[in-house]
FISEFI-869819 format. One record per atom (N, C-alpha, C): x, y negated, z negated; atom name; residue in one letter. Coordinates in steps of 0.02 Angstrom, whole numbers, plus 32768, in hexadecimal, padded with zeros to 4 digits. Each point is the difference from the previous one (the first is absolute). Layout:
# FISEFI-869819
xx|yy|zz|at|aa
X|Y|Z|CA|A .
...
END
This chain:
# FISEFI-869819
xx|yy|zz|at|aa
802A|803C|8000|N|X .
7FD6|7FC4|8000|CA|X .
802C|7FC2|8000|C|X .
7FF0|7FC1|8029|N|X .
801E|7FD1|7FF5|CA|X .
7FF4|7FDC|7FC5|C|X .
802F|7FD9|7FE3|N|X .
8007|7FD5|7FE2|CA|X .
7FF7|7FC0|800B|C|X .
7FC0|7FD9|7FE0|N|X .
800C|7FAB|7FF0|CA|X .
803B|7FF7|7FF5|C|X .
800C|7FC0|8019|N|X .
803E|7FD5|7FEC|CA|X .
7FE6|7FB6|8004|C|X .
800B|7FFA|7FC4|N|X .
7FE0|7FD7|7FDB|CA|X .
8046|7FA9|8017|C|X .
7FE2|7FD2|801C|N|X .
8015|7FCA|8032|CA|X .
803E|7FEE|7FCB|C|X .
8036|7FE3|800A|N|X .
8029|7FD9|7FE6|CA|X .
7FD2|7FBC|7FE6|C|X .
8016|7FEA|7FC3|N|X .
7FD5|7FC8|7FCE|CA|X .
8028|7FEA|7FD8|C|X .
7FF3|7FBA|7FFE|N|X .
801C|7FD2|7FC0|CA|X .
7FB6|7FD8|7FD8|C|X .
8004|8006|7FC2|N|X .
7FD0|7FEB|7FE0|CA|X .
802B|7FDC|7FBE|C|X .
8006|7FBE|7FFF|N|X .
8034|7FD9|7FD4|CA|X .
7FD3|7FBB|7FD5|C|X .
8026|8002|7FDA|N|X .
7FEC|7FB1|7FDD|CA|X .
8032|7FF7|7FD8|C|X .
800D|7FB8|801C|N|X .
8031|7FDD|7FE5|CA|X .
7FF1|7FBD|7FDF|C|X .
8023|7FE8|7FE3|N|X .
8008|7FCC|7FD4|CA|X .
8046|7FDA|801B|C|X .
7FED|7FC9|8013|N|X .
804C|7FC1|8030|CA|X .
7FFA|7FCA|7FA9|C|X .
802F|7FE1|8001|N|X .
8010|7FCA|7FDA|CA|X .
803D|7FEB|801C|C|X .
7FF6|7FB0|8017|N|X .
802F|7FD2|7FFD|CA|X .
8020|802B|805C|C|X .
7FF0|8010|8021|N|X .
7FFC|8030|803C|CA|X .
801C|7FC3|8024|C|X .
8045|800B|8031|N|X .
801C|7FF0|8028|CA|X .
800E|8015|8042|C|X .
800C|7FE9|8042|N|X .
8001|8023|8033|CA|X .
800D|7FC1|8034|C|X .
8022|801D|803A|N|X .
8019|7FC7|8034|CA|X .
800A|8043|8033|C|X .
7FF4|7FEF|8047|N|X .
800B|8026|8047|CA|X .
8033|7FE2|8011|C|X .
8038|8025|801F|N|X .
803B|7FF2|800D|CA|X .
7FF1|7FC3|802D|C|X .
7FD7|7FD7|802C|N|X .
7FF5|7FD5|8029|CA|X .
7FF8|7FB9|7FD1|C|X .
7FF2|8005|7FD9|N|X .
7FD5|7FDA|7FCA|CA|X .
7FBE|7FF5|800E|C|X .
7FD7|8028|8030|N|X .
7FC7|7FCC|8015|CA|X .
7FCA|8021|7FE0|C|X .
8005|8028|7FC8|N|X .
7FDB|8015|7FCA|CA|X .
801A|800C|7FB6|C|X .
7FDE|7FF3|7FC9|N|X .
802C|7FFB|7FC6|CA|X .
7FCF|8005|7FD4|C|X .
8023|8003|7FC2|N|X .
7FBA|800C|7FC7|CA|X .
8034|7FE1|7FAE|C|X .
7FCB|7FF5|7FDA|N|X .
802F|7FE5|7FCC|CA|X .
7FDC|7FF2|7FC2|C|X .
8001|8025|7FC2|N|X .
7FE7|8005|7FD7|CA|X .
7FC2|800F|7FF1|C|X .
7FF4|8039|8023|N|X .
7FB9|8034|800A|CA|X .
7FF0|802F|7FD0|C|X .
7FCC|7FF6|7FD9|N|X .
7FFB|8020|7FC4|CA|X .
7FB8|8025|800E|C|X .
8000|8036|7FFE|N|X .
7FA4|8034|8003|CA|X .
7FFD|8040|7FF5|C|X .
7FE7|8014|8023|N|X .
7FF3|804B|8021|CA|X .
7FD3|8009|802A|C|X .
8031|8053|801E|N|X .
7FDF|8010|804B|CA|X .
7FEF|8042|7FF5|C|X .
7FEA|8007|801B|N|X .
7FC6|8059|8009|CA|X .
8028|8013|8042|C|X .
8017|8022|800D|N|X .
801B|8013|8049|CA|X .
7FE3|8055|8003|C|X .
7FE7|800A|803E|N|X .
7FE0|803A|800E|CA|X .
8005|800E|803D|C|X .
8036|8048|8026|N|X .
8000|8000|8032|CA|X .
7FF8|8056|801B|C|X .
7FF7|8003|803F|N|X .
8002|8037|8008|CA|X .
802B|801C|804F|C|X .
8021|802C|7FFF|N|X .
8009|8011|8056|CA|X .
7FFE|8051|801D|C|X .
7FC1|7FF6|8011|N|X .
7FE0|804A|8022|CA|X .
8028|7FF0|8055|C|X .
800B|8039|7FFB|N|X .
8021|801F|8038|CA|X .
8033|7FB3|802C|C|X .
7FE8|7FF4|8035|N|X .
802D|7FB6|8013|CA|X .
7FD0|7FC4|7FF7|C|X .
7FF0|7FF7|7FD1|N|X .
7FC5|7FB9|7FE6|CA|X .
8014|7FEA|7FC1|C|X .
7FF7|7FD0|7FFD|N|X .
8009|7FDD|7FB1|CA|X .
7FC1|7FEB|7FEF|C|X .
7FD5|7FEC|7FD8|N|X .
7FDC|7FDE|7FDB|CA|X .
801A|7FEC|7FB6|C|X .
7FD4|7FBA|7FF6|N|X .
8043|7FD5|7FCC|CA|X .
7FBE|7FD0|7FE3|C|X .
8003|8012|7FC2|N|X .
7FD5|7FC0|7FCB|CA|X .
8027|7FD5|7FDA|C|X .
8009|7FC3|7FEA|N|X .
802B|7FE0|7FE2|CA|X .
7FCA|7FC6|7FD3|C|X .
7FFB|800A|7FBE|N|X .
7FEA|7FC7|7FE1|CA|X .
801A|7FE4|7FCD|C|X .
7FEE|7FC7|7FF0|N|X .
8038|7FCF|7FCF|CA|X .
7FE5|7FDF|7FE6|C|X .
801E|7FDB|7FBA|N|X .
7FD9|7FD6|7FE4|CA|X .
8041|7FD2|7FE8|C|X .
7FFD|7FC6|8017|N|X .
8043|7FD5|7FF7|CA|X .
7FE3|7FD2|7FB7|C|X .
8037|7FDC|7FE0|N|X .
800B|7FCF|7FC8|CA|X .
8038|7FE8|8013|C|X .
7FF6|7FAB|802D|N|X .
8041|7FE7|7FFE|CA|X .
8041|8017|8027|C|X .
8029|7FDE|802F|N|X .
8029|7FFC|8027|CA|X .
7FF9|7FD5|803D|C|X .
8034|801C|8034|N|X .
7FFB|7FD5|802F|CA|X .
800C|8030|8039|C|X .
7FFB|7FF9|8049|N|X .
7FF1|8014|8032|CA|X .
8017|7FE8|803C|C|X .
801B|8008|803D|N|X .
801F|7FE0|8040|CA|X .
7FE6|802A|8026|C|X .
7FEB|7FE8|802E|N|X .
8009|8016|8043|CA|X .
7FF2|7FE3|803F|C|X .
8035|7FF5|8019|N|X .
8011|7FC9|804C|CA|X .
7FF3|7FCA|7FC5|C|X .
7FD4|7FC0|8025|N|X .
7FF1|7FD2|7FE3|CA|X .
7FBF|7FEF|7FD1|C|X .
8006|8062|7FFE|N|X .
7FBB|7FFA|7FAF|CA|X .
8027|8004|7FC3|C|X .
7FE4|7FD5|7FE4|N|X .
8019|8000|7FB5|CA|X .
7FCC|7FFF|7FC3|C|X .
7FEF|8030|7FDF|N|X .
7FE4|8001|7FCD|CA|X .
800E|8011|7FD3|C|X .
7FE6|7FEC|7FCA|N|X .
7FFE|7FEB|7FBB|CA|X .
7FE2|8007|7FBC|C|X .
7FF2|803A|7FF3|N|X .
7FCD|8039|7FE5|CA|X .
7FFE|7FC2|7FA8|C|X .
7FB1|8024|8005|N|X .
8002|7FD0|7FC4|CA|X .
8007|8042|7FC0|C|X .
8011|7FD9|7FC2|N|X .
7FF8|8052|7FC7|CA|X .
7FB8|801A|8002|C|X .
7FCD|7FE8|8011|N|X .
7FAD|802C|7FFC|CA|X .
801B|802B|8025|C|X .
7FEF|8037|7FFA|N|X .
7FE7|8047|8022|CA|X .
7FFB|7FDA|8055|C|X .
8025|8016|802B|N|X .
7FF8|800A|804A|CA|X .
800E|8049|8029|C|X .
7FB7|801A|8019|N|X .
7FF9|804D|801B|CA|X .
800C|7FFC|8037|C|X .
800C|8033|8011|N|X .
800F|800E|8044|CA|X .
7FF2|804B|8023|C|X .
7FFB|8003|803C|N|X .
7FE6|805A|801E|CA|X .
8025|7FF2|8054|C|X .
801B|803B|8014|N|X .
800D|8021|802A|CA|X .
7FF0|8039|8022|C|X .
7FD8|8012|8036|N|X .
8002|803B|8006|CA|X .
8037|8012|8049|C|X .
800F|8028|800F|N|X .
8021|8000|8046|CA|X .
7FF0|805F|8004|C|X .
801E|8008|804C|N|X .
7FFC|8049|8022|CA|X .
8014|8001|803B|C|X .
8020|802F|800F|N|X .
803A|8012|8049|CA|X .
7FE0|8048|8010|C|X .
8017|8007|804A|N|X .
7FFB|804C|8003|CA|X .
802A|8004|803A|C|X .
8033|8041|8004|N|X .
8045|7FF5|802A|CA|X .
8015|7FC4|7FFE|C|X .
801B|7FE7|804E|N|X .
8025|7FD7|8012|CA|X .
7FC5|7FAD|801C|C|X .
7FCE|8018|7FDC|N|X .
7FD1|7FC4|8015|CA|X .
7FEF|7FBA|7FD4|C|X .
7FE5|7FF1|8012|N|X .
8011|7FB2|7FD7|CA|X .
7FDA|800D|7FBA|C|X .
7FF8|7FC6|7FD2|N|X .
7FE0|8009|7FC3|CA|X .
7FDF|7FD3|7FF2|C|X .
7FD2|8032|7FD9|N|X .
7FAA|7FDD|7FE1|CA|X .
7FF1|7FE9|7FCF|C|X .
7FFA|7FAD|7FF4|N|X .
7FFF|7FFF|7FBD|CA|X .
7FA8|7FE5|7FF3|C|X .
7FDB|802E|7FEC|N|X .
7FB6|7FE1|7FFB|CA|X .
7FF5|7FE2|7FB8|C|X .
802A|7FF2|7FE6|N|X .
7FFD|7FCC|7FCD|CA|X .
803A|7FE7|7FC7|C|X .
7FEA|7FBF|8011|N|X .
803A|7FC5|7FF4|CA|X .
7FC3|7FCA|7FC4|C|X .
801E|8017|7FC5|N|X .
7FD6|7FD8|7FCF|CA|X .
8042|7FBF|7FCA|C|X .
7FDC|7FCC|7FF4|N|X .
8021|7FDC|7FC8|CA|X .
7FC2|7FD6|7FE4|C|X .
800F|8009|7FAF|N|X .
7FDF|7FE3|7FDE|CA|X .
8000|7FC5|7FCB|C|X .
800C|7FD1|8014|N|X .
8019|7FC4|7FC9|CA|X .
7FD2|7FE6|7FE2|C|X .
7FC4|8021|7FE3|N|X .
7FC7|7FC7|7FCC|CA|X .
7FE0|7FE5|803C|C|X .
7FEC|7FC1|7FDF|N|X .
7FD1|7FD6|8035|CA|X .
8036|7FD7|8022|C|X .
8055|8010|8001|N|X .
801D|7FDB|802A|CA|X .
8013|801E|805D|C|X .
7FFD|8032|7FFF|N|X .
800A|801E|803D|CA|X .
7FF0|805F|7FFE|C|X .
7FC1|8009|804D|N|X .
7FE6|8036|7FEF|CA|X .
8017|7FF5|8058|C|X .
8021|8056|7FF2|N|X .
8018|8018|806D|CA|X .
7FE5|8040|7FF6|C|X .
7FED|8009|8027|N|X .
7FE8|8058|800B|CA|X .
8005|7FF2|805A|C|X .
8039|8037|8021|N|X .
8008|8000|8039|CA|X .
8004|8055|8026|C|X .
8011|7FF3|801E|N|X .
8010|8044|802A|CA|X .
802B|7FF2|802E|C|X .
803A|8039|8030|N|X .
802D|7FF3|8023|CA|X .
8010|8040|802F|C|X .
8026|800F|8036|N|X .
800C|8024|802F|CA|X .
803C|7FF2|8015|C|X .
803A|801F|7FE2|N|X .
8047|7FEF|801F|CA|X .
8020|802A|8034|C|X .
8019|7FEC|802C|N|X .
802A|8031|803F|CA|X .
8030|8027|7FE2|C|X .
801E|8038|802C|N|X .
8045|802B|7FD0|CA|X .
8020|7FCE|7FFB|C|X .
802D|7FBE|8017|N|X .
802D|7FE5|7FFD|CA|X .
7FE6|7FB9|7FDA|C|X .
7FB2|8011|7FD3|N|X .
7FF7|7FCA|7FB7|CA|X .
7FD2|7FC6|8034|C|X .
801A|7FFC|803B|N|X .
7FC8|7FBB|8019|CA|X .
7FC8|8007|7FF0|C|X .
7FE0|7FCF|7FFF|N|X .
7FAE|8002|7FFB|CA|X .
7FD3|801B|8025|C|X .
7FCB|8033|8002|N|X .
7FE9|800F|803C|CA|X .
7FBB|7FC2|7FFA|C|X .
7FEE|800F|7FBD|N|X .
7FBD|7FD6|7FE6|CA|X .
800E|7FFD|7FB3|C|X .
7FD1|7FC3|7FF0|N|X .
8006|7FEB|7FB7|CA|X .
7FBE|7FC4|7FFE|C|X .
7FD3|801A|7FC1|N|X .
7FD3|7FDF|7FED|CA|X .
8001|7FDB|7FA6|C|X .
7FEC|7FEA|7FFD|N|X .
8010|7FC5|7FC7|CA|X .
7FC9|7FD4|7FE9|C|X .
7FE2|8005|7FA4|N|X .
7FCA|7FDA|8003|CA|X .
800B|7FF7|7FC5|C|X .
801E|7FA6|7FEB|N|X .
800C|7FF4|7FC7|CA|X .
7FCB|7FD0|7FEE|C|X .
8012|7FF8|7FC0|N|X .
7FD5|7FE1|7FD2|CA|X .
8010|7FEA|7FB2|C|X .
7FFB|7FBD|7FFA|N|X .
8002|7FD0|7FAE|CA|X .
7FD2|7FDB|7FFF|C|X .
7FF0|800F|7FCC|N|X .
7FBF|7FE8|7FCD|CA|X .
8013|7FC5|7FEA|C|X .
8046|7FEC|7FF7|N|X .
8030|7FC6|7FC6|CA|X .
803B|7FFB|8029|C|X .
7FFF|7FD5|8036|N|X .
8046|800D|8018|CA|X .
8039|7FC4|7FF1|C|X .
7FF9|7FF9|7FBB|N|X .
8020|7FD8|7FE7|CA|X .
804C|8010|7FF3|C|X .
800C|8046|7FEF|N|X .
8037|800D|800D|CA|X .
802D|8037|8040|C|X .
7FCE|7FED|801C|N|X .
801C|802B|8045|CA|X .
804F|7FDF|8028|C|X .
8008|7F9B|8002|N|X .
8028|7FFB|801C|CA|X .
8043|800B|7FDA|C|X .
8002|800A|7FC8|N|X .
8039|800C|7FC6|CA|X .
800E|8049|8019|C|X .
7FC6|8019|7FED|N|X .
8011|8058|7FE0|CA|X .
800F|8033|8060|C|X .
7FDD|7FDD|8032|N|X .
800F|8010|803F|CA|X .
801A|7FEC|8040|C|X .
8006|7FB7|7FFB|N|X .
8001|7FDA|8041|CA|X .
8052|7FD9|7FEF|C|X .
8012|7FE9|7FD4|N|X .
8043|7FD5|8001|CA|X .
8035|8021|8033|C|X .
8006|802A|8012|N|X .
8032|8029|8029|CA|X .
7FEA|7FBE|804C|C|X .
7FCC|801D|8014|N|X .
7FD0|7FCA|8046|CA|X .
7FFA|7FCB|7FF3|C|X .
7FF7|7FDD|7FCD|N|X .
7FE3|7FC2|7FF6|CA|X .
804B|7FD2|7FF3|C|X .
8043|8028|7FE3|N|X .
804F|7FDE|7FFF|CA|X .
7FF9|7FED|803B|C|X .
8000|8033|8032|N|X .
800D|7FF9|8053|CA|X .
7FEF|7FC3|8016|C|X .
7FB0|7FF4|7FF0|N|X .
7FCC|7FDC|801D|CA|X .
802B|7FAB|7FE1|C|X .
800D|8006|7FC7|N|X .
800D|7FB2|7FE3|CA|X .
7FCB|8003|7FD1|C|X .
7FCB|801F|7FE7|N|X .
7FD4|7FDE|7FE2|CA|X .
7FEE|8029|7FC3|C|X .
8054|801A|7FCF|N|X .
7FE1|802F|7FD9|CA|X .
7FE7|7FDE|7FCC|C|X .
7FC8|7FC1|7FFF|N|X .
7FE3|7FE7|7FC2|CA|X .
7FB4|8014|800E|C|X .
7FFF|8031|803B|N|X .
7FB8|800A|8001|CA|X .
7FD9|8012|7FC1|C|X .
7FBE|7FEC|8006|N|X .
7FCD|8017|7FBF|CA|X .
7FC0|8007|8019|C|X .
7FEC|8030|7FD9|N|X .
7FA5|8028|8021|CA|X .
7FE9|8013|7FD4|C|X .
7FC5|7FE2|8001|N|X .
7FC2|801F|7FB3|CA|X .
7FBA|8011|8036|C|X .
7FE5|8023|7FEB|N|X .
7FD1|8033|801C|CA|X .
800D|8025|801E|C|X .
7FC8|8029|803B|N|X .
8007|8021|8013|CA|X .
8013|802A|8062|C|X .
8011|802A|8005|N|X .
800D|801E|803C|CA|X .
7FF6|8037|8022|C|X .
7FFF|801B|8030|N|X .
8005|8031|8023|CA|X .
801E|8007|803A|C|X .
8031|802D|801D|N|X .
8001|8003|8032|CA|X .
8012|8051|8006|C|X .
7FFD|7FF7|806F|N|X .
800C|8054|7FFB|CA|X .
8022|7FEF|8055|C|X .
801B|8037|8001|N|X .
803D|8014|804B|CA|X .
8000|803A|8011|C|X .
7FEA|800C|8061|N|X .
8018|8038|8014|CA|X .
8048|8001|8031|C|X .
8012|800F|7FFB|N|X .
803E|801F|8033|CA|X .
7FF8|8048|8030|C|X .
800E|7FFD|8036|N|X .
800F|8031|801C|CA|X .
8039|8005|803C|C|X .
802E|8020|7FE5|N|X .
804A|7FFF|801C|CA|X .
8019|7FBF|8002|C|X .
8001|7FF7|7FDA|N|X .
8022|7FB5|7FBD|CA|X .
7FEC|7FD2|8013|C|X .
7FBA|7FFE|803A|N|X .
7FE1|7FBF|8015|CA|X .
7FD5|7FE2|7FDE|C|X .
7FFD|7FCF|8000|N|X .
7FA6|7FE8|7FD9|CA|X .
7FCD|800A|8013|C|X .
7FC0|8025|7FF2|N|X .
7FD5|8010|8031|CA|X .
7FC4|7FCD|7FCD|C|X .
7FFE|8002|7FCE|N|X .
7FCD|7FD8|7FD0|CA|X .
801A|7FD8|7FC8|C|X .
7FEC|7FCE|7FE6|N|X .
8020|7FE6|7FC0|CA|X .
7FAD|7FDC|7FDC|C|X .
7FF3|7FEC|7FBF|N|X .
7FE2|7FD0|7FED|CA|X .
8009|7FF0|7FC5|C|X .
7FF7|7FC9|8000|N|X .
8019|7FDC|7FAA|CA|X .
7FA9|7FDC|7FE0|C|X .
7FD5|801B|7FDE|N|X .
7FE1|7FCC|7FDF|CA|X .
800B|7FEF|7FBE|C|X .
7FFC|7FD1|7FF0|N|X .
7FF1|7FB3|7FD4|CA|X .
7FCA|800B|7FD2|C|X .
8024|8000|7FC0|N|X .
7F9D|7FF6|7FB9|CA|X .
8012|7FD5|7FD4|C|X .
8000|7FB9|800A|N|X .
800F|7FB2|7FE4|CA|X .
8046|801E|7FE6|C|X .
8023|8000|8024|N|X .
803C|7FF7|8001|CA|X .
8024|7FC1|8005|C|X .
802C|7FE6|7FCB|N|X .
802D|7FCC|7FF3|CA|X .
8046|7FFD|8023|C|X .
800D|7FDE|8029|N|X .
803C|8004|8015|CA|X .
802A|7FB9|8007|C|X .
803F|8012|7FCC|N|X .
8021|7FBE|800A|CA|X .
805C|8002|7FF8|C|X .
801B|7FD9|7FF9|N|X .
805C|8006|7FF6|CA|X .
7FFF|7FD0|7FD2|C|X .
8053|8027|7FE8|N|X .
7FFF|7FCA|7FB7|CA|X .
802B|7FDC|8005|C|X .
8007|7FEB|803A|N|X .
801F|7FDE|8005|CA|X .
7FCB|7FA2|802A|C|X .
7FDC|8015|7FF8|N|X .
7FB7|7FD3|800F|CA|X .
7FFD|8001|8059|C|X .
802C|8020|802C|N|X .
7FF0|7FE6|8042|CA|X .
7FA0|8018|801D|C|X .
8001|801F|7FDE|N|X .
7FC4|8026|803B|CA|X .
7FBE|8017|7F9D|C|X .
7FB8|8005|801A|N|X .
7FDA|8022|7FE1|CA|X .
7FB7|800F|8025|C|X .
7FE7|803E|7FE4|N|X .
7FCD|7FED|8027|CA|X .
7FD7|803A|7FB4|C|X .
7FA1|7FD7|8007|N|X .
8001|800F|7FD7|CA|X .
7FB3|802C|8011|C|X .
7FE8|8030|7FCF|N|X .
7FD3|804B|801C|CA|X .
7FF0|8005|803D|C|X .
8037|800A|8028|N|X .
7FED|8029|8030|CA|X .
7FF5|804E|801E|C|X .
7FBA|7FED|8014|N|X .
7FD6|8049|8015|CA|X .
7FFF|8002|802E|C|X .
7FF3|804A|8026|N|X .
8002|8023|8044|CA|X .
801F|8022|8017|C|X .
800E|800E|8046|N|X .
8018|802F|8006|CA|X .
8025|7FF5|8049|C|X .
8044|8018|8019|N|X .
8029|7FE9|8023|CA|X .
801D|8048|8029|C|X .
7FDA|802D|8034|N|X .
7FF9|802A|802D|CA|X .
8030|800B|8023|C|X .
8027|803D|802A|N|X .
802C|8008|8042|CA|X .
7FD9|8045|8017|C|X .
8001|8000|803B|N|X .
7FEF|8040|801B|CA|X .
8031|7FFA|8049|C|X .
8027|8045|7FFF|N|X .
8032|8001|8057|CA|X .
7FBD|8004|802E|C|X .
7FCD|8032|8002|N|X .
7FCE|8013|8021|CA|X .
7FC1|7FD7|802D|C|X .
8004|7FC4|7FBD|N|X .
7FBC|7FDF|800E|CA|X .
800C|7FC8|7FDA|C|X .
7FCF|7FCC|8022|N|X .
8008|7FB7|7FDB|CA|X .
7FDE|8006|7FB2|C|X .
8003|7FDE|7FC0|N|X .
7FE4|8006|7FC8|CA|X .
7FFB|7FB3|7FF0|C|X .
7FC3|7FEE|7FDB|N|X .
7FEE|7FE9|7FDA|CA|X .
8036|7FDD|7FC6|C|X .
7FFD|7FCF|7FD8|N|X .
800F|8004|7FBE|CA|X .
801B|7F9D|7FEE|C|X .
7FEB|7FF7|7FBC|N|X .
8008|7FA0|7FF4|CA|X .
8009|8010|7FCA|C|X .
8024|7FE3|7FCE|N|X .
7FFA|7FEE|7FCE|CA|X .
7FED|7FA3|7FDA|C|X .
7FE3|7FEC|7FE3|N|X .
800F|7FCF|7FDF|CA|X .
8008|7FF9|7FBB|C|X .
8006|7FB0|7FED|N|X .
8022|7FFB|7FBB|CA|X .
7FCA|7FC3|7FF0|C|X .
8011|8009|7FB3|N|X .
7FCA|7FB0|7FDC|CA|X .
8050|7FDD|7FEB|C|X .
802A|7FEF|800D|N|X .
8017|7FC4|800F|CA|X .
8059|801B|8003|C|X .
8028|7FC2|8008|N|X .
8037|8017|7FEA|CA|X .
8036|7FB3|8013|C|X .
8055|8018|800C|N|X .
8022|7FCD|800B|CA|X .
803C|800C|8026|C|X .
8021|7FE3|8027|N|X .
8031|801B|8030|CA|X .
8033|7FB0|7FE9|C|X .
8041|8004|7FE9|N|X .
802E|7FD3|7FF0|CA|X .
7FDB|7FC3|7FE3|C|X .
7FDE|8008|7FC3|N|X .
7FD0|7FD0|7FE6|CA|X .
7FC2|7FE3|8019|C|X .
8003|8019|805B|N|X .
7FB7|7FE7|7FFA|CA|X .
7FCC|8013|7FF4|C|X .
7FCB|7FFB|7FF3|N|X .
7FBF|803F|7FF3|CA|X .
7FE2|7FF3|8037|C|X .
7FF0|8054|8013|N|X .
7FD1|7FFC|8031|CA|X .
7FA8|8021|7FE3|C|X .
7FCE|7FF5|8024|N|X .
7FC0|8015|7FEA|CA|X .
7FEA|803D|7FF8|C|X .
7FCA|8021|7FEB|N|X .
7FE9|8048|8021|CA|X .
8003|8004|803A|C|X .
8011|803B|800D|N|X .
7FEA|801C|804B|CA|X .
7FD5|8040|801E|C|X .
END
């Protein structure tokens, strides 16, 4: 009679403190990462399947010109991915959870050689008061304008397919937007701001008032 053979498996949990790490390129890095991860994997015959979840307190984060900035609350996180042979890999879920400061739940499709085949994306803050600190300063150095500041709320979401843009939208829920450095403000603006590759879309936002280099301008 044959024998089961029971798949090759890793089933782990770990505990990181004060967790360091740099890619020989530098163009990813990590630095004082404190949590734990659940790691759960398996590889039946030539396939992998792979769960990865986490729960961060505090550190910091690189990658390219993302830079984040984990606050000490509890920040979760989920991975799922799956291969089979020499074919590309599936990741049907891509979760992060920051409170009411930033909510992603995505999905993705990478080629054998990591490009993108497709990637979907649908974030969301309730309080995005600390989003440009805790996520954006990496973009916003670039930009010149890391005094950005934002109180209320957001959404947006992105498709890709083969690293193109095929959809994007950003809406607006009296959202505050200003620099602290006084050049620019604008103040609850609502709506919603559309792309489609396919087809023309819709989308306006306005504001109940604001100011651009001291002057004020009205609602719009």
């Amino acid at each position: 009679n044959a024998h089961s053979v029971r798949p090759l498996g890793v089933d782990a949990d770990l505990a990181v403190t004060a967790l360091a790490l740099e890619t020989d390129d530098a163009s990813a890095a990590a630095d004082g990462l404190t949590g734990d991860l659940a790691i759960r994997f398996l590889l039946p015959d030539d396939a992998l399947t792979a769960k990865l979840d986490g729960r961060l307190r505090g550190g910091e984060l690189l990658v390219g010109n993302a830079y984040v900035v984990l606050p000490e609350s509890p920040v979760t996180f989920g991975v799922d991915l799956a291969r089979a042979g020499e074919g590309g890999w599936a990741l049907p879920r891509l979760q992060w959870r920051d409170g009411a400061t930033l909510q992603v739940d995505g999905q993705a499709r990478l080629r054998p050689d990591l490009g993108i085949a497709s990637l979907g994306l649908a974030l969301a803050s309730n309080d995005a008061a600390a989003v440009p600190g805790r996520y954006l300063s990496g973009w916003l150095g670039q930009a010149g304008i890391q005094g950005l500041t934002l109180s209320g709320g957001l959404r947006a979401g992105l498709e890709l397919e083969d690293a193109a843009l095929r959809s994007a939208e950003l809406s607006l829920t009296g959202l505050d937007v200003g620099d602290s450095d006084g050049r620019f403000r604008f103040d609850r603006l609502d709506g919603a701001l559309r792309y489609s590759a396919a087809a023309p879309v819709l989308g306006s936002v306005g504001w109940q008032g604001g100011a651009l280099y001291g002057m004020s301008s009205d609602a719009a």
